[in-house]
C-alpha positions as CSV (number, residue, x, y, z in Angstrom):
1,X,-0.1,-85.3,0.6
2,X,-2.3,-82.7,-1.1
3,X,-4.0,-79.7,0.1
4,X,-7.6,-81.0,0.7
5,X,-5.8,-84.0,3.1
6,X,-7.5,-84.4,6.5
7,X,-4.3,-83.9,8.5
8,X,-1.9,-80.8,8.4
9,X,0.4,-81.0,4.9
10,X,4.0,-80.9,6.3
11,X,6.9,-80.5,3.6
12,X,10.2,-82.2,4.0
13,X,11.8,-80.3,1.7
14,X,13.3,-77.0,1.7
15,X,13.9,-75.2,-1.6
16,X,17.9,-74.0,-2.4
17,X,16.9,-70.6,-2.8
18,X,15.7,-70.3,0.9
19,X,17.4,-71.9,3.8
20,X,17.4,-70.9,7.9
21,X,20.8,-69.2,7.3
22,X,19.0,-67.0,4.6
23,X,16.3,-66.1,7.1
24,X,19.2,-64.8,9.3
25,X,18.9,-61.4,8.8
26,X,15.0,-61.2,8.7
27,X,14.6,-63.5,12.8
28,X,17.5,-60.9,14.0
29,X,15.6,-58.0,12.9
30,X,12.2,-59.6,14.8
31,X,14.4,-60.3,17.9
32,X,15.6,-56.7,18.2
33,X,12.1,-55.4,17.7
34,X,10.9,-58.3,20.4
35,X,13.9,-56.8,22.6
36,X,12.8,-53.0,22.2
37,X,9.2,-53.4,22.3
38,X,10.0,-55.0,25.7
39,X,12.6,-52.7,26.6
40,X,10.8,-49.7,26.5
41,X,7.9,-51.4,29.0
42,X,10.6,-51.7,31.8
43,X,10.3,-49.4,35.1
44,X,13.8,-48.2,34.2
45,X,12.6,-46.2,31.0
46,X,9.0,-46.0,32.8
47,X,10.7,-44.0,35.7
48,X,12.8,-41.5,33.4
49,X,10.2,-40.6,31.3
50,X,7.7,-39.7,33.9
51,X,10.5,-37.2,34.9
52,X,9.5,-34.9,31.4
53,X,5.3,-33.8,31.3
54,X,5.3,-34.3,27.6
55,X,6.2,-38.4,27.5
56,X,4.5,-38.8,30.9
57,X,0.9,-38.3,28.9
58,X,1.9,-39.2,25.5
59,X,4.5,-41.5,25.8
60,X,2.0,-44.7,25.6
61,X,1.2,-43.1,22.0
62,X,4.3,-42.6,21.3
63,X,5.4,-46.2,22.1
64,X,2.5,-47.3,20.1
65,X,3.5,-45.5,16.8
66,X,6.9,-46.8,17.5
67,X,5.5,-50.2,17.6
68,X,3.7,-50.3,14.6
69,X,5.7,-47.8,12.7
70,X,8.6,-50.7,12.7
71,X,6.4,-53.5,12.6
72,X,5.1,-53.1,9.5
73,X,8.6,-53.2,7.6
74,X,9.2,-56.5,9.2
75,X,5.7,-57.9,8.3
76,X,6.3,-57.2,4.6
77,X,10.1,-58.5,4.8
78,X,8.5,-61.8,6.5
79,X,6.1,-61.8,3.7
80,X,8.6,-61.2,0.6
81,X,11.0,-64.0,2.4
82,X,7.9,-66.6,2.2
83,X,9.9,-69.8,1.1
84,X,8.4,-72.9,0.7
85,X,5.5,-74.4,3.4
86,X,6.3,-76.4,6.5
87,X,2.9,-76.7,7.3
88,X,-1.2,-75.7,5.0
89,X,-4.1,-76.5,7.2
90,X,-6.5,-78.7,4.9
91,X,-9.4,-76.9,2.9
92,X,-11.5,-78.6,5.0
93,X,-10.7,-76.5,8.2
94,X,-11.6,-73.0,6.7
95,X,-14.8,-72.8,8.7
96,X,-13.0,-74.0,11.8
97,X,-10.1,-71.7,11.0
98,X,-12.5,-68.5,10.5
99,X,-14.0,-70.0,14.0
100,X,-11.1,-68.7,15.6
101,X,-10.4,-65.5,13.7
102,X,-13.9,-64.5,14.6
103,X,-12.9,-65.6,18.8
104,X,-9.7,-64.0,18.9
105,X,-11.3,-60.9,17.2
106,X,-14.0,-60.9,19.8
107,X,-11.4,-60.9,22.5
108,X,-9.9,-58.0,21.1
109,X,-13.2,-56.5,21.2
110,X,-13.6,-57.5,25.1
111,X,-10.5,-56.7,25.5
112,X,-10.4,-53.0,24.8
113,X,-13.9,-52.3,26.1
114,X,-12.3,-53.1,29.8
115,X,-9.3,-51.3,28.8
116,X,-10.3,-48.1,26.9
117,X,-9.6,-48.5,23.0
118,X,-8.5,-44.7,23.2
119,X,-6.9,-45.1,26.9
120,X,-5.0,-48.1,25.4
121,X,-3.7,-46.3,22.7
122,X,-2.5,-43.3,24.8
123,X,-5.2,-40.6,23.5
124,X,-6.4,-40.1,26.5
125,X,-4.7,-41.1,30.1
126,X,-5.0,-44.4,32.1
127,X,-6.0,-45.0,35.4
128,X,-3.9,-46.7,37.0
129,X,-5.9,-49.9,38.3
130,X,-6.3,-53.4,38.9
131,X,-9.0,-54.3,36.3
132,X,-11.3,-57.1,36.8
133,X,-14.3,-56.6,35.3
134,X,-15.7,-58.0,31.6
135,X,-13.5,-60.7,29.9
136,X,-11.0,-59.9,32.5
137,X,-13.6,-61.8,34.9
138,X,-12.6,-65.1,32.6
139,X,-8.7,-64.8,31.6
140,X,-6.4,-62.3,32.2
141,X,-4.3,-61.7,29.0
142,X,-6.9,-61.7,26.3
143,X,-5.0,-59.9,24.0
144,X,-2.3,-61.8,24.3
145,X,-4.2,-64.9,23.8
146,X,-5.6,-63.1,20.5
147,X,-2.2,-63.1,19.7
148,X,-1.1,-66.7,19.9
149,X,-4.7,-67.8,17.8
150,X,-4.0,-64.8,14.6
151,X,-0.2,-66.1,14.5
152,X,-0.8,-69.6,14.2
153,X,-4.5,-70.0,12.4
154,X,-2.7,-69.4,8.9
155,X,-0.5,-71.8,7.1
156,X,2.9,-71.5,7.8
157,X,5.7,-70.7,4.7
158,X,9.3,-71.2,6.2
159,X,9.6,-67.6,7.1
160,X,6.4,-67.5,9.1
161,X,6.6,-70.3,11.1
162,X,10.3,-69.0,12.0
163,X,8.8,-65.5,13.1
164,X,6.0,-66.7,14.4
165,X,7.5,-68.9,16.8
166,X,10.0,-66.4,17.8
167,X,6.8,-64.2,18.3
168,X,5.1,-66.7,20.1
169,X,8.1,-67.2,22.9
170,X,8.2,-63.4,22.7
171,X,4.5,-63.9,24.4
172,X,5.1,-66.3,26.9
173,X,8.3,-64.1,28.1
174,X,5.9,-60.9,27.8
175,X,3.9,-62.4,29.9
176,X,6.2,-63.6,32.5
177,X,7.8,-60.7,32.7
178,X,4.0,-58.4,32.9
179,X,2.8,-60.9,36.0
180,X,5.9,-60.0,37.9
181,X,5.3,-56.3,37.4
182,X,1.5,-56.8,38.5
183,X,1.8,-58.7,41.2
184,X,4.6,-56.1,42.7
185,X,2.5,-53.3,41.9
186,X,-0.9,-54.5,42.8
187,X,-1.1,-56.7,46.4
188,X,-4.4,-58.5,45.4
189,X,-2.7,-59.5,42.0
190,X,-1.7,-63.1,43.8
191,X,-5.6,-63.6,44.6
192,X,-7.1,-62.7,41.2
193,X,-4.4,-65.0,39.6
194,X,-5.3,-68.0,41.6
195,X,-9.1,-67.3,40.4
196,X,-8.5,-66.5,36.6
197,X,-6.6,-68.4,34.2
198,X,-3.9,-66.5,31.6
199,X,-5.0,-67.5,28.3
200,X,-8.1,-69.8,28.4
201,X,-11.1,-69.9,30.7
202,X,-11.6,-72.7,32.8
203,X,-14.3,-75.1,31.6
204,X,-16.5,-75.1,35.1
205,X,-17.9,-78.7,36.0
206,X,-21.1,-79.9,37.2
């Protein structure tokens, strides 16, 4: 199968040089930062460091620059570990596959105008509130679903599809894990999530 194919190239072959075993130490290292990035979310932390003034209003910054600051080490170990592809989307696809860059970049967009870009961040403090309004109105993790659309619109080398998926169960747990917060915090959570669907608006019918 070649590149310009109309179906999805899938290699059967993996080269010597790069097996699962070899990508060992690089899916660990994205499980522990899955496992912290989570960790540091739960009530338990939450609850301690609301105790101290200084992480009670920065410590959403804080947990931000942590986030990034050790994500970026892993992106460019994923990238060096490349290996050969399990799966190119055809040439064909490129305006399809810039189709849904563009969407999950516009949900982004939504996203953080219902949310505060700065207030998310943790430059200035959130209120603490059951949004509904904008895209929130159509789905109720946009981000998230931006998410699953940037991890999976790119051909996939051996060490990206790995991470990848371990990212993208890392998003479905997230999100388990975030509705059971918001529906103990907020009592009208149960409602809004029988209206509004996680990930994907509904297609309404005549």
């Amino acid at each position: 199968m070649s590149f310009s194919d109309p179906l999805i190239t899938f290699k059967t072959y993996i080269k010597p040089a790069l097996t699962l075993e070899d990508l060992r130490p690089l899916l660990e290292a994205w499980g522990l930062w899955c496992f912290c990035h989570s960790f540091l979310l739960t009530d338990w932390v939450r609850k301690r460091a609301e105790k101290r003034p200084f992480l009670r209003r920065w410590g959403r910054l804080l947990y931000n620059l942590f986030s990034s600051l050790t994500l970026l080490p892993l992106t460019g170990w994923t990238y060096l570990a490349d290996g050969p592809y399990v799966f190119r989307w055809p040439s064909w696809t490129l305006p399809l596959r810039m189709l849904v860059i563009l969407v999950a970049f516009y949900l982004l967009f939504a996203a953080f105008r219902v949310y505060g870009f700065w207030e998310f961040l943790g430059f200035k403090e959130v209120s603490f509130a059951l949004k509904q309004e904008g895209i929130l109105k159509r789905l109720r993790h946009p981000l998230y679903t931006a998410g699953f659309l940037l991890l999976w619109v790119r051909d996939q080398t051996l060490a990206w599809f790995w991470a990848d998926l371990l990212l993208s169960i890392y998003l479905l747990l997230g999100t388990w894990l975030e509705e059971r917060k918001l529906r103990r915090i907020f009592p009208g959570y149960e409602e809004y999530a029988q209206r509004v669907p996680p990930f994907w608006p509904r297609i309404k019918s005549s």
